[in-house]
PyMOL commands that place a pseudoatom at each C-alpha (Angstrom):
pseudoatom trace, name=CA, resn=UNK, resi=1, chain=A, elem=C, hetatm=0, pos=[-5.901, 179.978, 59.440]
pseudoatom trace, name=CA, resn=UNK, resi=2, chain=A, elem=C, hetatm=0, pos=[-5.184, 179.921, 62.901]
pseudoatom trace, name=CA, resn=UNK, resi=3, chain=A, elem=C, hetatm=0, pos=[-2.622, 182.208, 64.252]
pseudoatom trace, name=CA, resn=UNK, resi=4, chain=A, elem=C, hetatm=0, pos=[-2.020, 181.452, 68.091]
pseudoatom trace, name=CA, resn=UNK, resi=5, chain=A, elem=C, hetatm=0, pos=[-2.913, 178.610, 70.209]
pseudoatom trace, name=CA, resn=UNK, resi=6, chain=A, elem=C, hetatm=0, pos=[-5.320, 180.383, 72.841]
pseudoatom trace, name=CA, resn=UNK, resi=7, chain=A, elem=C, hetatm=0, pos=[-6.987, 178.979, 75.996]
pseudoatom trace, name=CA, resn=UNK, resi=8, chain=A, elem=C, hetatm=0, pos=[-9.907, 177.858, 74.158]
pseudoatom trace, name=CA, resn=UNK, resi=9, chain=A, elem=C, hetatm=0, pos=[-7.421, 175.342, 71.700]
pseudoatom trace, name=CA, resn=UNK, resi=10, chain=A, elem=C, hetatm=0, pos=[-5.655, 174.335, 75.055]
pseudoatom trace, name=CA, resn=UNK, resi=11, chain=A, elem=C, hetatm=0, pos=[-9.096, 173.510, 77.228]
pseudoatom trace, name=CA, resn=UNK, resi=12, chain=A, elem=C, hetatm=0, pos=[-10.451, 171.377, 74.049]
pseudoatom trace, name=CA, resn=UNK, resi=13, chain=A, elem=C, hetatm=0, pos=[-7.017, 169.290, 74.093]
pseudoatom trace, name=CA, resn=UNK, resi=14, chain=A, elem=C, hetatm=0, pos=[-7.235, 168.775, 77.689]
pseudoatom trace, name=CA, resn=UNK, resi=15, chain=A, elem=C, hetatm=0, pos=[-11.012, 167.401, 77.041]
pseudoatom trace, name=CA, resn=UNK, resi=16, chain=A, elem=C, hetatm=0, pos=[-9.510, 164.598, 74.612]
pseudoatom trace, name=CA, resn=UNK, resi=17, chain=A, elem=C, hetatm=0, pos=[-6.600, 163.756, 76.832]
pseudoatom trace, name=CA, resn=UNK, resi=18, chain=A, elem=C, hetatm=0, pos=[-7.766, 163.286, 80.273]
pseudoatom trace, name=CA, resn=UNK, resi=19, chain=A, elem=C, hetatm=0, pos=[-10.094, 160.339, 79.259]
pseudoatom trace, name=CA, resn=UNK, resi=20, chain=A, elem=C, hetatm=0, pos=[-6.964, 159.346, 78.006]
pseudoatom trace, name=CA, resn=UNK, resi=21, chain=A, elem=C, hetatm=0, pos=[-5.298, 159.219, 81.296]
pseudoatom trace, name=CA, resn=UNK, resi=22, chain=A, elem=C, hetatm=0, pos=[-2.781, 161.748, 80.247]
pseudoatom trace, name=CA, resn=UNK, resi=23, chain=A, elem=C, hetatm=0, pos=[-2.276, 164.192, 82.749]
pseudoatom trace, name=CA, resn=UNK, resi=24, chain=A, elem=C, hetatm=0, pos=[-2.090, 167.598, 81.637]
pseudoatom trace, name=CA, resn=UNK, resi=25, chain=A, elem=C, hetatm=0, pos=[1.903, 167.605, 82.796]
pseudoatom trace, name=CA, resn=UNK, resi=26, chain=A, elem=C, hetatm=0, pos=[3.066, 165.307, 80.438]
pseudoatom trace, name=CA, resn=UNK, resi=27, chain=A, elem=C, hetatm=0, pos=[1.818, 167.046, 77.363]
pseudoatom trace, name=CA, resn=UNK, resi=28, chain=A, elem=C, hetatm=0, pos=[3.388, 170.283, 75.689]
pseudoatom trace, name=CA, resn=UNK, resi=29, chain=A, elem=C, hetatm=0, pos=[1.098, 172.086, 73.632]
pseudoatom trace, name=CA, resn=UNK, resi=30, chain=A, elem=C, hetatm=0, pos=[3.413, 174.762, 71.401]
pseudoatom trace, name=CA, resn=UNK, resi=31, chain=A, elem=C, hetatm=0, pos=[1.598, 178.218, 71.019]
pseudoatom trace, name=CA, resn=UNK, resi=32, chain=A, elem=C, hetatm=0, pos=[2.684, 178.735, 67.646]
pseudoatom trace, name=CA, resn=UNK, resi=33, chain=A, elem=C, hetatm=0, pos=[0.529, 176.534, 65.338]
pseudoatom trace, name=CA, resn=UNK, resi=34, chain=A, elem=C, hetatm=0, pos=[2.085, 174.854, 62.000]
pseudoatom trace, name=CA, resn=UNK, resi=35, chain=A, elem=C, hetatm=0, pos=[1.179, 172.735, 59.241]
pseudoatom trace, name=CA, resn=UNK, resi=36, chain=A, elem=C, hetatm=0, pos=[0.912, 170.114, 59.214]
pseudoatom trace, name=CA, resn=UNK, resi=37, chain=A, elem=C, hetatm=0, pos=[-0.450, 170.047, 63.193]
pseudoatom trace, name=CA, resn=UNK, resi=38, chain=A, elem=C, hetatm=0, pos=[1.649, 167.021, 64.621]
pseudoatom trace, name=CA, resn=UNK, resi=39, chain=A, elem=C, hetatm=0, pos=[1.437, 165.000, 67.992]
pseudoatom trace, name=CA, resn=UNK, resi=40, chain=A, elem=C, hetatm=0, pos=[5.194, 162.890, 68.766]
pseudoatom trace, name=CA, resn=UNK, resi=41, chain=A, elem=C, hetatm=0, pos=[6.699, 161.799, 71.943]
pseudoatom trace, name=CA, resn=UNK, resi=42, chain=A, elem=C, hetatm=0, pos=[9.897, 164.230, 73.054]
pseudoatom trace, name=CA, resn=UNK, resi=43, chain=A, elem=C, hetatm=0, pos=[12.943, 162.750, 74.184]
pseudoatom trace, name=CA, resn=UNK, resi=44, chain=A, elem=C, hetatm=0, pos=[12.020, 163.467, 78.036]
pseudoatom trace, name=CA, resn=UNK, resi=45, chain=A, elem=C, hetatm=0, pos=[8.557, 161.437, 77.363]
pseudoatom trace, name=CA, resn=UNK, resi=46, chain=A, elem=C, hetatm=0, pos=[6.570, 164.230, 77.368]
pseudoatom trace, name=CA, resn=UNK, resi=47, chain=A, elem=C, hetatm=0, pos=[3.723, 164.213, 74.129]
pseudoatom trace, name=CA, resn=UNK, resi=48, chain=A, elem=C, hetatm=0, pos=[3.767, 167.335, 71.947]
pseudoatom trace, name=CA, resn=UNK, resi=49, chain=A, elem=C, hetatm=0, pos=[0.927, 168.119, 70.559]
pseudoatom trace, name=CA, resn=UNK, resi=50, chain=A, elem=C, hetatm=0, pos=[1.478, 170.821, 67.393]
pseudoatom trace, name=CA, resn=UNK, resi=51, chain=A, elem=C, hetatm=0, pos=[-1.763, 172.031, 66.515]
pseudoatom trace, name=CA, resn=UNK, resi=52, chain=A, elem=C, hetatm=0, pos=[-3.000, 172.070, 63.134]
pseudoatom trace, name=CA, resn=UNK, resi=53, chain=A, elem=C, hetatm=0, pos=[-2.557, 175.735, 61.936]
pseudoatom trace, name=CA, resn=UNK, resi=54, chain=A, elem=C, hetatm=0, pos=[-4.136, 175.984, 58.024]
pseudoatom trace, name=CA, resn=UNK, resi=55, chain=A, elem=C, hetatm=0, pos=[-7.089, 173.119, 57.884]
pseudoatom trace, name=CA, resn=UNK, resi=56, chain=A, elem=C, hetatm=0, pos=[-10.326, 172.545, 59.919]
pseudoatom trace, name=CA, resn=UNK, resi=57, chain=A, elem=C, hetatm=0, pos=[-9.077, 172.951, 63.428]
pseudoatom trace, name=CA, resn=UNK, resi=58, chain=A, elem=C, hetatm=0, pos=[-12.505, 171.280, 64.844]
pseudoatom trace, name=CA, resn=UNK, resi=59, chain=A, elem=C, hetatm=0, pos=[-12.007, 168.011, 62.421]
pseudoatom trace, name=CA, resn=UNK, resi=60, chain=A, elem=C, hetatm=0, pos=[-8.362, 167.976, 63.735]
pseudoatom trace, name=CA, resn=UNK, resi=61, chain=A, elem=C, hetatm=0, pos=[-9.242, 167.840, 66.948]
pseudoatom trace, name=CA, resn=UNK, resi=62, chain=A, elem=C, hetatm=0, pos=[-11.805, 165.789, 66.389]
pseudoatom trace, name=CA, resn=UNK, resi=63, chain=A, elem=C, hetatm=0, pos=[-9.313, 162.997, 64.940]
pseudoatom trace, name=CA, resn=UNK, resi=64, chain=A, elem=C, hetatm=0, pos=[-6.669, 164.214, 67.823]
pseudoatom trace, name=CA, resn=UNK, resi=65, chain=A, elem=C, hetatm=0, pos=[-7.884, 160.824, 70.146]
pseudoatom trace, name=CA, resn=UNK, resi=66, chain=A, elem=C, hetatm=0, pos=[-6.970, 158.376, 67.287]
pseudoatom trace, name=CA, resn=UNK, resi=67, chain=A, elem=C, hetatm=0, pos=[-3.752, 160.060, 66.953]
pseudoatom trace, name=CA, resn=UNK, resi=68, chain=A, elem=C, hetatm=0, pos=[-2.459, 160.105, 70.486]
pseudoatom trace, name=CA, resn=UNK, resi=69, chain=A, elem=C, hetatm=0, pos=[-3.787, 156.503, 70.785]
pseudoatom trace, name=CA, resn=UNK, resi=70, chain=A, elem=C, hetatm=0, pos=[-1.590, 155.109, 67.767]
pseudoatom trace, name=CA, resn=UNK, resi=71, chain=A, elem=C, hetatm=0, pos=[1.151, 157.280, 68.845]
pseudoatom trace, name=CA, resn=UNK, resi=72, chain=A, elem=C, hetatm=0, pos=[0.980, 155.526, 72.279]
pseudoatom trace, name=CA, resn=UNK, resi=73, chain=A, elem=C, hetatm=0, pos=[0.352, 152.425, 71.163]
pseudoatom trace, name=CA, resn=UNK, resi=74, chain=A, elem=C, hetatm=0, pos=[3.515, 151.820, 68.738]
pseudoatom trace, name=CA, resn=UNK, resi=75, chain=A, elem=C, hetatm=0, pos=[5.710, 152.953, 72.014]
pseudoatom trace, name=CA, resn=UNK, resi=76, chain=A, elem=C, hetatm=0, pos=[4.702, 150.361, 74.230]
for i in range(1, 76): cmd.bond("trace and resi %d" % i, "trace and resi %d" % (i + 1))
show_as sticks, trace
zoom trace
């Protein structure tokens, strides 16, 4: 279970969304994790990204890409 979002959670988000072409400004990544880990767009565009706090944290991340890309895709 993780307990905090550290630097090392933040710097392997940043590796998925940069490809992206999401710059690191437009994304809020809450410190406190919860479950189920989420990603939505805020009201002031920004994406949240609410990591996954009680299951595999790597195959979360590792499914993170897919996630932000179907997010983004049903708001155009």
């Amino acid at each position: 279970m993780l307990k905090a979002v550290t630097l090392k959670e933040i710097e392997r988000i940043f590796e998925i969304i940069e490809p992206l072409g999401i710059s690191r400004e437009a994304v809020v990544i809450p410190l406190r994790p919860q479950h189920p880990g989420r990603v939505r767009i805020l009201p002031n565009g920004k994406l949240e990204i609410v990591v996954e706090r009680d299951d595999d944290l790597d195959q979360w991340i590792a499914g993170l890409s897919d996630r932000i890309a179907a997010l983004l895709n049903r708001s155009d």
